[in-house]
Each structure stands twice: as C-alpha cells, then as structure tokens.
C-alpha positions as CSV (number, residue, x, y, z in Angstrom):
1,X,-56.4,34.3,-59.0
2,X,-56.6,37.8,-59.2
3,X,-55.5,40.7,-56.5
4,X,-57.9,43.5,-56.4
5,X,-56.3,44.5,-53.3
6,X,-55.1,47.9,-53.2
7,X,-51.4,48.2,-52.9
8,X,-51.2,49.3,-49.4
9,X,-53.3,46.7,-48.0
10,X,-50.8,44.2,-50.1
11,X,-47.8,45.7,-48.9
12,X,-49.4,45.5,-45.5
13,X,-50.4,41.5,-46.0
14,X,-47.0,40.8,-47.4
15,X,-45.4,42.9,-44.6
16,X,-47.7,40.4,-42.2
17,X,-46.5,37.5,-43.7
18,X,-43.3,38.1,-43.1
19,X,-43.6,39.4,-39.7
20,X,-45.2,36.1,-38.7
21,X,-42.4,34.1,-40.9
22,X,-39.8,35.5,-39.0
23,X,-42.0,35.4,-35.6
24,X,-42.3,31.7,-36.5
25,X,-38.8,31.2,-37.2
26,X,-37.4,33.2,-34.6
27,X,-39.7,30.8,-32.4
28,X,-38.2,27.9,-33.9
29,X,-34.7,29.1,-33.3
30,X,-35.3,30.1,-29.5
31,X,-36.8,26.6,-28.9
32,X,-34.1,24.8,-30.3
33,X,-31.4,27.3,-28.5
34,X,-33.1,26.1,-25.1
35,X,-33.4,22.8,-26.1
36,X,-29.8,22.6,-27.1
37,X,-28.9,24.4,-24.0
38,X,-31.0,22.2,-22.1
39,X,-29.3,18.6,-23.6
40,X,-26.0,20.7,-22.8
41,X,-27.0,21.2,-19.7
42,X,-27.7,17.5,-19.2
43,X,-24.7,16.3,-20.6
44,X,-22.6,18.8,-18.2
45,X,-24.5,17.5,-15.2
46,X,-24.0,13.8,-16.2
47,X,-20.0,14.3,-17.0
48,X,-19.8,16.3,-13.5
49,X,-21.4,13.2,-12.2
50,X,-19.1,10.8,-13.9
51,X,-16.1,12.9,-12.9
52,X,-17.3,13.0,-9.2
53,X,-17.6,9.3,-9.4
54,X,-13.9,9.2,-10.7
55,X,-12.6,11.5,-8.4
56,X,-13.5,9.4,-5.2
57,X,-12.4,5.7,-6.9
58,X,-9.1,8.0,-7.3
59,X,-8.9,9.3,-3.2
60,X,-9.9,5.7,-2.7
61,X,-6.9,4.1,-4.7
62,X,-4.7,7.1,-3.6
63,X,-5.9,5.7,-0.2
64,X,-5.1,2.1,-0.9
65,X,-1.7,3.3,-2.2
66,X,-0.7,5.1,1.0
67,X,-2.0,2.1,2.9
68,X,0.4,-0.3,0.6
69,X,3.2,2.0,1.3
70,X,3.1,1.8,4.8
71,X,2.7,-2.1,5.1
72,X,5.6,-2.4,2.3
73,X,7.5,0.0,4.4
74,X,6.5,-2.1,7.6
75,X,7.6,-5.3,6.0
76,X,10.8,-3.8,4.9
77,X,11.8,-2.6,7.9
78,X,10.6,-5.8,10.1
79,X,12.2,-8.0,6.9
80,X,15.5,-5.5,7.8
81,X,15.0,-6.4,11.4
82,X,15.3,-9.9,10.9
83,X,17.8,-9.8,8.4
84,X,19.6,-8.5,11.1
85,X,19.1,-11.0,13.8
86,X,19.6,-13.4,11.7
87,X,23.0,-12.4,11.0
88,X,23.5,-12.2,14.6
89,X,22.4,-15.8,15.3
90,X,24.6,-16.9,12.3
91,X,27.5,-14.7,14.1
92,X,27.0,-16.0,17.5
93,X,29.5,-18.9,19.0
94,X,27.0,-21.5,20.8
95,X,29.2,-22.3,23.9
96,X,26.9,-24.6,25.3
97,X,27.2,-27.0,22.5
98,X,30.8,-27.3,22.8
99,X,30.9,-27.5,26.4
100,X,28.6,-30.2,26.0
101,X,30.6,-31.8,23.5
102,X,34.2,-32.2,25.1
103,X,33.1,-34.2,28.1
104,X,31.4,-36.6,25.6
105,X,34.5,-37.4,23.8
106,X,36.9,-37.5,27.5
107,X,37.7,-41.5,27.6
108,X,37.4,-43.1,31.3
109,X,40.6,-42.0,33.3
110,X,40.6,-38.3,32.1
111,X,39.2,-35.6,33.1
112,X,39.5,-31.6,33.0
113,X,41.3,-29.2,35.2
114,X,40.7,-26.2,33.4
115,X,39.2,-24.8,30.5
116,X,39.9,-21.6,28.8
117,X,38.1,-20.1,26.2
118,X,39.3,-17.1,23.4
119,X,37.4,-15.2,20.9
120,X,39.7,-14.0,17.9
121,X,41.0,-10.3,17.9
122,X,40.6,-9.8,14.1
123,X,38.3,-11.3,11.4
124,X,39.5,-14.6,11.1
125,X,38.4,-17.9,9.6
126,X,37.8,-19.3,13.1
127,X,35.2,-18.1,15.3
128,X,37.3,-19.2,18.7
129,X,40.3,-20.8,20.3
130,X,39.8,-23.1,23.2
131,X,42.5,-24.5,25.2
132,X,42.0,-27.5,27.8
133,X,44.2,-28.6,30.8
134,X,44.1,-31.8,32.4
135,X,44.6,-35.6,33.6
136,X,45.1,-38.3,32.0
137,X,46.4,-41.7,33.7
138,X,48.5,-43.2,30.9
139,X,49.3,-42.3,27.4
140,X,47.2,-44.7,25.1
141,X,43.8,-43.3,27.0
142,X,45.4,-39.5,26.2
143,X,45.8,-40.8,22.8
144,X,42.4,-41.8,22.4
145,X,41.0,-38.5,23.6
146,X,43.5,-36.7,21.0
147,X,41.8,-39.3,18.3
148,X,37.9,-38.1,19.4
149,X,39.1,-34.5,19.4
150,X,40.3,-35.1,15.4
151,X,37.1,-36.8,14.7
152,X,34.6,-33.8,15.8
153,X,34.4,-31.5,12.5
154,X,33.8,-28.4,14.5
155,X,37.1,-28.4,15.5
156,X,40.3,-27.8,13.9
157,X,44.4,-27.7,14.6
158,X,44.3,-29.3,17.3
159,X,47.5,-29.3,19.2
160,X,49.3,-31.2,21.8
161,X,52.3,-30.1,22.9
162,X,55.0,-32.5,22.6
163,X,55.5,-32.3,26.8
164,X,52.4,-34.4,27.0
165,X,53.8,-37.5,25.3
166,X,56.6,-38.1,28.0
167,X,56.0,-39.8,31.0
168,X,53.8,-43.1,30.6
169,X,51.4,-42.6,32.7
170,X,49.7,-39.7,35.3
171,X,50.0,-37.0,32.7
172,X,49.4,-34.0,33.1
173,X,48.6,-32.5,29.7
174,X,47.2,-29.3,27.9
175,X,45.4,-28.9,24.3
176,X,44.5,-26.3,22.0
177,X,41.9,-26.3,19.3
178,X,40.1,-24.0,17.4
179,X,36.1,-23.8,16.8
180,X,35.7,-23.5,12.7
C-alpha cells in the first residue's frame, strides 16, 4: 500500500496515533492505579476489621485475667485465713475433753478436792501440766486410779508423791501429770 499523503498530514496521523496510544495507555494505567488503590483500600479496611476484632478478644482476656487475679488472690488470702485457724485449732488445749476424762477413770471411793491446771511458760513438748488433789479411802482403790491414769495416752509422767502411799487407808493424796 502506498502513502500519497503529504508529509505533514503523515506526520500529523502518526502524531495522532501516538497521542491516542499514550491516551489509551495512560487510561490503562489510571484504571489500574485506582483499582489497585481501590483492592488496597479493601484490604486496609478488612485488616482494620480483623485487628478491631482482636483488640476486643484481647480487653476481653485482659478482662478475664484481672478477674482470675482477684479470685486467685481471694482464695489465697481466705486459703491463708484458714491456714491460720487451722493452726490455731491444732494449737488449742481442749479442756473439756480432759475434764471429762479424769472423773471417768476415778474408781468408787475417790473423788477430787481440787484441780489445778498450768499451761507451759516456754515451747515445750507438752501442751499442759495438771495437778489433782484428793480422797481416796484405802490404798489398793488409789492404786487403781494411778493404773487408769497410766493407761490414758494423752497423759504422760505421771507422778505420785511418795506421801500418798503411807497410811492404809483415808488418804489424802495429790498427782501430777502432763497433757502430751
């Protein structure tokens, strides 16, 4: 194919061409600049979404976590507490137990005149002293109550003084024993 254009009007079609080449291509390139920025765009708003989502499951553990805290503070402080009194309770002389104890083992013809009761000054491996006064009519039913005393665990070193043994009979007598 031949031109017979003249070369003005050529230049002027090729200048055209090009002009709608690069109209066509600058086209091209702004649509895909917004599209690009447009998919950016979305991925932003979705990963601002996501991050939202995040942040609230994290104030909600954070929440959780506090929550723990306290109780486990609660606990250790009530578990503390009864730590405590329990180590009080363990501590603590019973007195009513004993009390209910010695007239049990007193044999028929004895009874109590005075009872006196002694917590230890220092630390000691006893938690008390006790020391009894009383009557007894003869020796063999003083004897048994020394043998009832030795047979209770709870108490320990007992002692009789050697006074008690004596007379026969209407004895007046006095022990001491300690509560282990």
């Amino acid at each position: 194919m031949i031109n017979l254009l003249p070369s003005e009007q050529k230049e002027e079609t090729f200048l055209r061409e090009r002009l709608t080449l690069v109209l066509i291509l600058g086209i091209l390139f702004f649509s895909f600049l917004i599209s690009l920025s447009l998919i950016l765009l979305s991925i932003k708003i979705a990963l601002l979404g996501n991050l939202e989502v995040q942040r609230i499951s994290l104030e909600e553990r954070e929440r959780e976590i506090s929550f723990n805290q306290e109780i486990k503070e609660i606990i250790k402080n009530s578990n503390l507490t009864f730590s405590k009194l329990d180590s009080f309770y363990q501590k603590r002389l019973d007195l009513t137990l004993v009390l209910e104890k010695i007239p049990k083992l007193l044999p028929p013809g004895t009874y109590l005149t005075n009872f006196n009761f002694n917590l230890p000054q220092k630390k000691e491996k006893f938690r008390a002293q006790i020391s009894l006064s009383g009557f007894s009519e003869s020796r063999e039913v003083l004897l048994s109550f020394k043998e009832n005393l030795g047979k209770e665990a709870e108490f320990a070193e007992i002692y009789f003084p050697p006074e008690n043994w004596v007379k026969p009979s209407d004895i007046n007598f006095t022990v001491t024993f300690k509560l282990k």
